[in-house]
C-alpha positions as CSV (number, residue, x, y, z in Angstrom):
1,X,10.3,8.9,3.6
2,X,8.1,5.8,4.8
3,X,4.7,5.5,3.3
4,X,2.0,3.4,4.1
5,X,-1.0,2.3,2.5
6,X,-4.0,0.0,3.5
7,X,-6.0,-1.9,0.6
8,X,-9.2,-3.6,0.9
9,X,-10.9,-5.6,-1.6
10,X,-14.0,-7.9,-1.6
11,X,-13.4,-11.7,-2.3
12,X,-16.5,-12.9,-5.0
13,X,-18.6,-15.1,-4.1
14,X,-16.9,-18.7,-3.8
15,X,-13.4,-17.1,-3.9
16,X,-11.1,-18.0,-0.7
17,X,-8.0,-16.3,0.5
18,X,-6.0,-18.3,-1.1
19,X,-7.8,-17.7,-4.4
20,X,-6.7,-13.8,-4.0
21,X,-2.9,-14.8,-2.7
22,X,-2.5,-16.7,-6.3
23,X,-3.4,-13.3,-8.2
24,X,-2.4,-11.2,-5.9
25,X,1.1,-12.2,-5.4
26,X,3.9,-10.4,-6.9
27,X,6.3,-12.6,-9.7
28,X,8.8,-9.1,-9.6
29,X,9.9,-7.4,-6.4
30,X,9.8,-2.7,-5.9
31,X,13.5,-3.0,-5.7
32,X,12.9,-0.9,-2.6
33,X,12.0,-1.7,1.2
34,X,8.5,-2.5,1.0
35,X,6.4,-5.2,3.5
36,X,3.0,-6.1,3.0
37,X,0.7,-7.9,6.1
38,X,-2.8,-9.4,4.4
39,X,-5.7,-9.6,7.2
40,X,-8.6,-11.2,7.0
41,X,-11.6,-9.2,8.2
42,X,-13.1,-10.4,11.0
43,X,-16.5,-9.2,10.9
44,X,-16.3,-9.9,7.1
45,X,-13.9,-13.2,6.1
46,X,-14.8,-12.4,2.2
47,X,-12.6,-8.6,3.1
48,X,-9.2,-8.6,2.1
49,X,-6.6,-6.2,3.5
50,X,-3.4,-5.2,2.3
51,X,-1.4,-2.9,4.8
52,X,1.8,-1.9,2.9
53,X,4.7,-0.2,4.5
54,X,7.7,1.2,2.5
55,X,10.4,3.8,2.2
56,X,11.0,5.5,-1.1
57,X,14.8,7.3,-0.6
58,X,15.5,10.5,-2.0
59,X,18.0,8.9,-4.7
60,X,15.6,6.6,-6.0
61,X,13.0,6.9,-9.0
62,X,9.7,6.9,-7.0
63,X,8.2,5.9,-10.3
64,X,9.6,2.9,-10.7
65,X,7.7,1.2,-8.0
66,X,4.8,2.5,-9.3
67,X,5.4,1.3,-12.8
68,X,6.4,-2.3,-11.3
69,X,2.7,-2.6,-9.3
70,X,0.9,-1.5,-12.4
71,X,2.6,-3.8,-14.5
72,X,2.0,-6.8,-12.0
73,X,-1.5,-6.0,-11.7
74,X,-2.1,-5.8,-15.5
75,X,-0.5,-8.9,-16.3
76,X,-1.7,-11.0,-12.8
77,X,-5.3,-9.2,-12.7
78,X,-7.3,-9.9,-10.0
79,X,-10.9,-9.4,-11.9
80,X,-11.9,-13.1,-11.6
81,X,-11.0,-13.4,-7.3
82,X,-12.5,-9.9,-6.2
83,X,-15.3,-7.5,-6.7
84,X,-14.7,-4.7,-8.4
85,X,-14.2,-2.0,-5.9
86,X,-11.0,-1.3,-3.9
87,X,-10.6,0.7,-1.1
88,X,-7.2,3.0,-1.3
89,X,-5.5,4.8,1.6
90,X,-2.3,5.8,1.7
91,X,0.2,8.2,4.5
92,X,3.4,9.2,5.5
93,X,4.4,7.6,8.6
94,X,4.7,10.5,11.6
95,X,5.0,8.1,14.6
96,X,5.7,4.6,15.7
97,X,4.7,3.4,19.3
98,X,5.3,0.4,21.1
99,X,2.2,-0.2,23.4
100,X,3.1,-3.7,24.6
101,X,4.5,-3.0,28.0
102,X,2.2,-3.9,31.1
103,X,1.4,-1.1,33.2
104,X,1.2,2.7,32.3
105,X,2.8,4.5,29.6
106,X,4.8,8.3,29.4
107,X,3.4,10.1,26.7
108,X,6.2,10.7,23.9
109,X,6.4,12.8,20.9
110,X,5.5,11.8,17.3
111,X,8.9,10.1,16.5
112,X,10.4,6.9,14.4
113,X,13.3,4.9,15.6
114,X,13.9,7.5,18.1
115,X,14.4,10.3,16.1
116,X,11.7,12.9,16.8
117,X,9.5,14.1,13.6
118,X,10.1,16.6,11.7
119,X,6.7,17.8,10.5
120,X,7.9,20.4,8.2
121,X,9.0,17.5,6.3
122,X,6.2,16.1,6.9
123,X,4.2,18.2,4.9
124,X,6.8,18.8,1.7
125,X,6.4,14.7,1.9
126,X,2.5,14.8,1.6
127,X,2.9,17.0,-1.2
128,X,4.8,14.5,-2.8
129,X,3.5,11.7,-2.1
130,X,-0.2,12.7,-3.2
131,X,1.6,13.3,-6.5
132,X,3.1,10.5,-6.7
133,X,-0.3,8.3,-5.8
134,X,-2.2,10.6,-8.1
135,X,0.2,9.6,-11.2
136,X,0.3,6.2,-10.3
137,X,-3.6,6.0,-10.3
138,X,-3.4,8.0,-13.6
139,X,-0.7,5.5,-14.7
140,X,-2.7,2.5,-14.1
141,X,-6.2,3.7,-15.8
142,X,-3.8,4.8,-19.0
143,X,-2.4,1.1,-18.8
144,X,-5.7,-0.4,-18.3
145,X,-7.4,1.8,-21.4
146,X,-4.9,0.9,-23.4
147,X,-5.3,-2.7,-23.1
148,X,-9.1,-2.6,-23.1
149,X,-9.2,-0.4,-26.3
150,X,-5.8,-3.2,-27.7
């Protein structure tokens, strides 16, 4: 399964890019195929965004890259580079399509690396991939909570 997720977070005032890199950056890797692109907006250069793509396999702990993120973020918080609000969005990947040829395109079926989608899977992935964002949110406000209230 191949996830994807798109993060945006506000730079404070002063802050550069380079500001949120140093905080942002991981010091421990998912352990798992994950690539993240940062953007700078371009209607907005104080936007941040994050556009994460990954693939959690069936044999693995899905909660362990969870755990990793929420433990990076609570030790390398980002409080002090960007504003408090963060927008979250997160999929399954259905379709990849390659758009750079000149001239006119076939129109193809939903498929990755050839292999059509299979959108009964799909859906059974939805389901658990909403759980598992849900319990990593859950996770991460336990973790925060509990270093507030230590």
């Amino acid at each position: 399964m191949w996830w994807m997720s798109i993060l945006t977070r506000r730079l404070r005032e002063g802050k550069t890019y380079e500001d949120f890199r140093r905080a942002w950056h991981h010091t421990v890797g998912f352990g798992t195929t994950a690539r993240l692109y940062s953007a700078i907006n371009v209607f907005d250069p104080r936007e941040i965004i994050v556009v994460g793509l990954g693939e959690v396999k069936p044999d693995q702990d899905p909660m362990g890259l969870v755990r990793t993120d929420v433990t990076e973020r609570l030790e390398h918080p980002l409080d002090a580079v960007i504003e408090p609000e963060i927008g979250r969005t997160f999929g399954i990947v259905v379709s990849e399509d390659d758009f750079s040829p000149k001239g006119e395109l076939e129109y193809r079926a939903a498929a990755i690396d050839g292999q059509p989608t299979d959108f009964a899977e799909v859906d059974a992935a939805l389901v658990l991939a909403r759980n598992l964002f849900a319990r990593a949110g859950e996770e991460r406000n336990r973790a925060r909570s509990r270093r507030g209230a230590g």
